[in-house]
N, C-alpha and C positions, 0 to 999 in steps of 0.2 A: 410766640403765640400770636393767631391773626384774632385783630379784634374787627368784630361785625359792626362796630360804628364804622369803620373804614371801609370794609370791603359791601355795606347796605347799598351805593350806587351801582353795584353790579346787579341791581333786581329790577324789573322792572314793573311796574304797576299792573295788575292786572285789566283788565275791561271789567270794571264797576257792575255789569248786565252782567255777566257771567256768574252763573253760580258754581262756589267750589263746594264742593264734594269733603262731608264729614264724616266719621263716626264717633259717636259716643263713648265716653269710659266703660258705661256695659256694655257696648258691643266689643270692643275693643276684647275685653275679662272672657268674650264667648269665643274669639277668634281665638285666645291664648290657650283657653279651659281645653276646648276642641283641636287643639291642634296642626288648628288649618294652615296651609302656606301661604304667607303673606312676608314682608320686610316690615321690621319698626326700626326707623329711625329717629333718633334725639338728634336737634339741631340747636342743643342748648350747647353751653364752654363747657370746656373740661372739669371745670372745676363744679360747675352745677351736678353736672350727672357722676362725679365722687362724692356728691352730698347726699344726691337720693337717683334712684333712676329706676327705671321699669326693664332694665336688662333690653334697652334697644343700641341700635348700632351706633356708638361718634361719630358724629359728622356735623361740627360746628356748619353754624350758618356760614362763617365765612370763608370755611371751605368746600360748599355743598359744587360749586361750579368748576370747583378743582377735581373733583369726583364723582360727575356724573358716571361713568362707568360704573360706581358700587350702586348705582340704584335701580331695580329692577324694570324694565317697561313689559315683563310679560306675567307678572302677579300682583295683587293686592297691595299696597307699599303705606301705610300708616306713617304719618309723619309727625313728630309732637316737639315745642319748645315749652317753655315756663307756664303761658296760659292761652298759647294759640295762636300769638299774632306773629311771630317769629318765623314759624311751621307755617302760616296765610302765604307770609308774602315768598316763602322760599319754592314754596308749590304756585306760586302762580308765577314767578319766574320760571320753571321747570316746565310747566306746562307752556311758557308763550313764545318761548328759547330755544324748548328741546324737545316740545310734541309731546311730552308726556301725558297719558290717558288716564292712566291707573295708580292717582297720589288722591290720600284722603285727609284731612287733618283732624288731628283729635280733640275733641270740640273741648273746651276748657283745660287743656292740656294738664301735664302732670298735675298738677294742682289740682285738677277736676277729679283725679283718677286716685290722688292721695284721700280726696275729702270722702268719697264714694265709694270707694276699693280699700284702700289701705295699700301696703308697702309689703 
């Protein structure tokens, strides 16, 4: 098992002026409700998202740079960890690394989505 204290200095900080790009737990319920094409991926551990999870893809943090290929650059891509900062810093890596245009983060991540939504 990789653990993301280890493999965090593979991210690298984004540019503080740059604004990333979120959606909300209700947006999130309308893209799901609707159907639409998009990717959700958890970049929480294994063992988080066997505790509770919103049916998105694993892909711990600290193998997200081992797997750029599972991630889409030509739709929608929802990213979420525990409460968001996890999912920040993995999308601003992704974008500053690998051009990525199209990564959103789930603003208060699952937590937000459990407190609002439910399970």
């Amino acid at each position: 098992m990789h653990s993301s204290r280890k493999n965090s200095a593979n991210f690298a900080v984004k540019n503080k002026t740059e604004i990333m790009k979120e959606v909300s737990v209700q947006e999130l319920k309308q893209l799901i409700d609707e159907k639409k094409d998009f990717q959700l991926i958890d970049v929480r551990e294994e063992y988080e998202f066997d505790e509770a999870n919103i049916k998105g893809e694993l892909i711990p943090m600290g193998e997200v740079m081992d797997n750029i290929d599972k991630i889409s650059k030509d739709k929608q891509v929802v990213i979420h960890c525990r409460s968001g900062k996890r999912s920040a810093t993995v999308i601003g890596a992704l974008e500053s690394q690998h051009g990525f245009t199209n990564l959103y983060n789930l603003k208060g991540g699952i937590l937000a989505y459990i407190d609002e939504i439910g399970l």
